[in-house]
C-alpha positions in Angstrom: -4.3 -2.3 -3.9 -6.5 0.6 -4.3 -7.4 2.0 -7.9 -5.8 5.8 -8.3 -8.2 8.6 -9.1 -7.5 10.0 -12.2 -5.8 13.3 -11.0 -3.5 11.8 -8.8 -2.6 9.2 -12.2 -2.0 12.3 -14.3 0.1 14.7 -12.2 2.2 11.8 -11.2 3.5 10.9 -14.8 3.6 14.3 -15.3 6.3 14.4 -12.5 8.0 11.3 -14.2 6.3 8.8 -16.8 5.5 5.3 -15.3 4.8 6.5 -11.7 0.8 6.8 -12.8 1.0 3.0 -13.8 2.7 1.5 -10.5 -0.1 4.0 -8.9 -2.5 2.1 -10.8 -0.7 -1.5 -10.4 0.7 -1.8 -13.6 3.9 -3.0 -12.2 5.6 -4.7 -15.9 4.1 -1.4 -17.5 5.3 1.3 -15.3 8.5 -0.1 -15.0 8.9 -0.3 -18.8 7.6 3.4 -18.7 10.7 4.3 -16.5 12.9 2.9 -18.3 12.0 4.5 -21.9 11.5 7.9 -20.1 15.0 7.0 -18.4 17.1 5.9 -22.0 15.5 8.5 -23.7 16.3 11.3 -21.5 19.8 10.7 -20.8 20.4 9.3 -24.8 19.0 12.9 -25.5 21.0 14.7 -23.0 16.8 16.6 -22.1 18.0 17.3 -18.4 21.0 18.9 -19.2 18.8 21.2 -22.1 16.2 21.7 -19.0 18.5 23.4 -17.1 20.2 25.4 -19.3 17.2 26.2 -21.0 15.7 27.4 -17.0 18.9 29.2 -16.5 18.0 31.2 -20.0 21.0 29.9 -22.0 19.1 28.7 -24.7 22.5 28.5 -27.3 24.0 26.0 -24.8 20.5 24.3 -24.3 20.6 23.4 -28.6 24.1 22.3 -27.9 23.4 19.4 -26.2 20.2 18.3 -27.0 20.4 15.6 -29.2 16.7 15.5 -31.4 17.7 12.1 -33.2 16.5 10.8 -29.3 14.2 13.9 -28.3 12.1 13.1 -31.1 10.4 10.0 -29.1 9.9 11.6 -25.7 6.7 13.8 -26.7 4.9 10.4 -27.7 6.5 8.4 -25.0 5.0 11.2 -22.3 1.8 11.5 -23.5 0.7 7.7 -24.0 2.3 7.1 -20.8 -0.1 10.2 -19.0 -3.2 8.7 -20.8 -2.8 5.5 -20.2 -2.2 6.3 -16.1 -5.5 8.3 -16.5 -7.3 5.6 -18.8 -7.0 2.9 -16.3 -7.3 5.4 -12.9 -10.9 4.9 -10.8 -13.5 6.9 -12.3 -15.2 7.2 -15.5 -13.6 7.2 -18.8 -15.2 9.8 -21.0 -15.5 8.5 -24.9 -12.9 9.7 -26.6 -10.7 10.9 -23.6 -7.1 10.3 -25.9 -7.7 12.6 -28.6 -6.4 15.7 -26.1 -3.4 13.8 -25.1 -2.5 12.8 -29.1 -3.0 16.3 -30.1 -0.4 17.4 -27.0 1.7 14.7 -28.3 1.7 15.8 -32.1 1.9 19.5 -31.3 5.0 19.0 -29.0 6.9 17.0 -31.6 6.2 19.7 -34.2 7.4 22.3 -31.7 10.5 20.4 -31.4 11.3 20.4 -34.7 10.7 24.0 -35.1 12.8 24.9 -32.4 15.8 25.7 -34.0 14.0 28.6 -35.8 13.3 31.8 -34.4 9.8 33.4 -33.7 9.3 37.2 -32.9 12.7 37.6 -32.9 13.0 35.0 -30.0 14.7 31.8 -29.5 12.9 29.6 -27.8 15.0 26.7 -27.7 14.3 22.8 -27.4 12.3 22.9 -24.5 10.2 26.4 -24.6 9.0 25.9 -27.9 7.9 22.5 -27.4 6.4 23.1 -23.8 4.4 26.1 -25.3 2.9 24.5 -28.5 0.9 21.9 -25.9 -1.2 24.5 -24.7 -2.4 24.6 -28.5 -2.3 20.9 -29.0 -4.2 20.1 -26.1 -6.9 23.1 -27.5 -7.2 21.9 -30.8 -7.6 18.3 -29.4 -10.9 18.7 -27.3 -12.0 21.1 -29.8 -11.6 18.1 -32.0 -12.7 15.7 -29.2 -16.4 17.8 -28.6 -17.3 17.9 -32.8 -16.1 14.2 -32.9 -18.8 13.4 -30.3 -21.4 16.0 -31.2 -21.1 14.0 -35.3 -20.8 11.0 -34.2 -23.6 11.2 -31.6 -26.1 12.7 -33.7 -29.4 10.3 -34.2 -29.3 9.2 -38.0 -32.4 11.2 -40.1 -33.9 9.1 -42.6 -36.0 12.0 -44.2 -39.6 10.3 -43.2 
């Protein structure tokens, strides 16, 4: 079976976690991808918020989202895009996680702040959450480029 390139890896698990790693031939891994992204979504009642959240009821959306489940599927989505990319045909740049652990950590956060409201606006489970990666991912090749520019910096001993 034919390596994945790296786009068609990522856009897949966006579309549903695991699909990047049966791409890739990760059969044991996809599957167990699926079926976290499967308990945790029904356990958190996330399609149900989707759509109301779509739909602009954002009161009904908090209703049934249960965060004691939502909490994991941030971490779960992430690691399960990267690692679809990470083992896709092509080159890995060095450090090509810290992006996708930034998106990770700034989506939980936005989760947890959801219930509060910003500019007079309630963004709800999924808005909030959704809008805070575009800042994660920012901050985390921001972080990504100094980490490389330090770390690949020849050493100066004074002479």
């Amino acid at each position: 079976m034919n390596k994945t390139y790296k786009l068609e890896a990522i856009l897949w698990s966006i579309a549903f976690p695991g699909f990047g790693q049966l791409l890739n031939g990760h059969l044991l891994k996809g599957i167990l991808f699926i079926i976290l992204e499967f308990t945790i979504n029904v356990m958190s009642s996330f399609n149900q918020a989707i759509m109301y959240s779509f739909l602009g009821k954002i009161s009904e959306a908090y209703g049934v989202v249960n965060y004691q489940w939502l909490m994991f599927y941030p971490c779960v989505y992430m690691y399960a895009m990267y690692d679809a990319y990470k083992f896709a045909e092509g080159v890995n740049p060095r450090l090509s996680f810290v992006p996708f652990a930034f998106g990770a950590y700034f989506v939980t956060i936005g989760l947890m702040y959801s219930p509060n409201i910003f500019f007079g606006i309630s963004f709800g489970p999924i808005w909030l959450p959704m809008i805070s990666l575009i800042p994660g991912l920012g901050i985390g090749f921001i972080i990504r480029y100094l980490l490389i520019k330090i770390t690949s910096k020849p050493m100066n001993s004074g002479f």
